[in-house]
C-alpha positions in Angstrom: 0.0 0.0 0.0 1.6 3.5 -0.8 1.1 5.9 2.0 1.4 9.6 2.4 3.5 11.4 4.8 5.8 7.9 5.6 9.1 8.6 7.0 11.8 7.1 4.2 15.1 7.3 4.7 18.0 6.3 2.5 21.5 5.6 3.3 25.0 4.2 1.5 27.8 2.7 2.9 28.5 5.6 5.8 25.9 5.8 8.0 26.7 9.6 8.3 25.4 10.1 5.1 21.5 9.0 5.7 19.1 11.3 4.1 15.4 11.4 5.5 12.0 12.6 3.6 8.6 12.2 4.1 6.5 10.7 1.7 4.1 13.2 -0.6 0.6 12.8 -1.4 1.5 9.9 -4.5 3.4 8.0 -1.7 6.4 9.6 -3.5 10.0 10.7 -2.0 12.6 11.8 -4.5 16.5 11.6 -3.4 18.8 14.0 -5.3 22.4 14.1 -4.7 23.6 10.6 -3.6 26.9 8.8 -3.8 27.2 5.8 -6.6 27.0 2.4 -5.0 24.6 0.6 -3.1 22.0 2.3 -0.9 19.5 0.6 1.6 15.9 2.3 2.0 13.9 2.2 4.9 10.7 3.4 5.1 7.8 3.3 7.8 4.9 4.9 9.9 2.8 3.9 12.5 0.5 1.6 11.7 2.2 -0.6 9.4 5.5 -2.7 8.9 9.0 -1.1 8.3 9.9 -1.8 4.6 13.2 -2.4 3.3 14.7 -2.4 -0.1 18.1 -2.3 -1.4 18.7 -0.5 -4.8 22.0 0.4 -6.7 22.4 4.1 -7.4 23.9 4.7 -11.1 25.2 7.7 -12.8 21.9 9.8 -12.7 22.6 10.0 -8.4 18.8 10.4 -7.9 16.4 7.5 -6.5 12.4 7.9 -6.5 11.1 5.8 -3.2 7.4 4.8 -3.6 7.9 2.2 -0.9 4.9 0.1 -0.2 3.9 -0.6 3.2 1.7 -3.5 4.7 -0.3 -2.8 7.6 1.3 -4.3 10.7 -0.5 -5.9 13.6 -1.9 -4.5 16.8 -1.2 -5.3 20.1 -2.1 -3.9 23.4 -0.8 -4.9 26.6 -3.1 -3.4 29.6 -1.2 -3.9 33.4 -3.6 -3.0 36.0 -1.5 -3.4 39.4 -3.4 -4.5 43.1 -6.0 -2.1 43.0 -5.6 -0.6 46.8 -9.3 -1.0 48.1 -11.9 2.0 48.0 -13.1 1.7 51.4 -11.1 0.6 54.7 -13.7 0.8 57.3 -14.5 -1.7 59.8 -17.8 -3.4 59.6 -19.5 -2.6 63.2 -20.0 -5.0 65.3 -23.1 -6.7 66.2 -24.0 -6.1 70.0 -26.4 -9.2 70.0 -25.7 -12.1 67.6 -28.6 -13.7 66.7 -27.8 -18.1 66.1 -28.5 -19.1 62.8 -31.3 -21.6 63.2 
């Protein structure tokens, strides 16, 4: 699935060199200015699973990302610790118990 506004990010062999965009409206982000050589793209937002491609940067030094995303999966963990209790009073006493018969 394309998606708009997804964080994509490409980098080459230096890590230094990473380059971050978001995604347009098309799904789009366009690179300009990158070394030759192999580059890794990473792209995500929440909601769906990180994609990665590899791709080979050429003479032209540009890339076009249109990564496409799958939704991920959702899971919530709830912890609910002791609850303390809402009311510590004594029960009164009874001044005359009455036998159960």
């Amino acid at each position: 699935m394309v998606v708009a506004g997804a964080e994509v990010s490409v980098s080459g062999r230096d890590p230094r060199d990473t380059k971050t965009l978001r995604t347009d409206k098309a799904g789009e982000a366009l690179f300009s200015g990158l070394a030759t050589g192999n580059h890794t793209i990473r792209a995500n937002v929440a909601g769906f699973k990180t994609a990665i491609l590899q791709v080979n940067v050429s003479t032209s030094k540009e890339v076009l990302a249109t990564p496409r995303l799958e939704l991920g999966t959702v899971g919530t963990t709830v912890y609910v610790p002791d609850p303390e209790p809402i009311f510590d009073t004594p029960l009164p006493e009874r001044k005359d118990p009455t036998p159960l018969r």
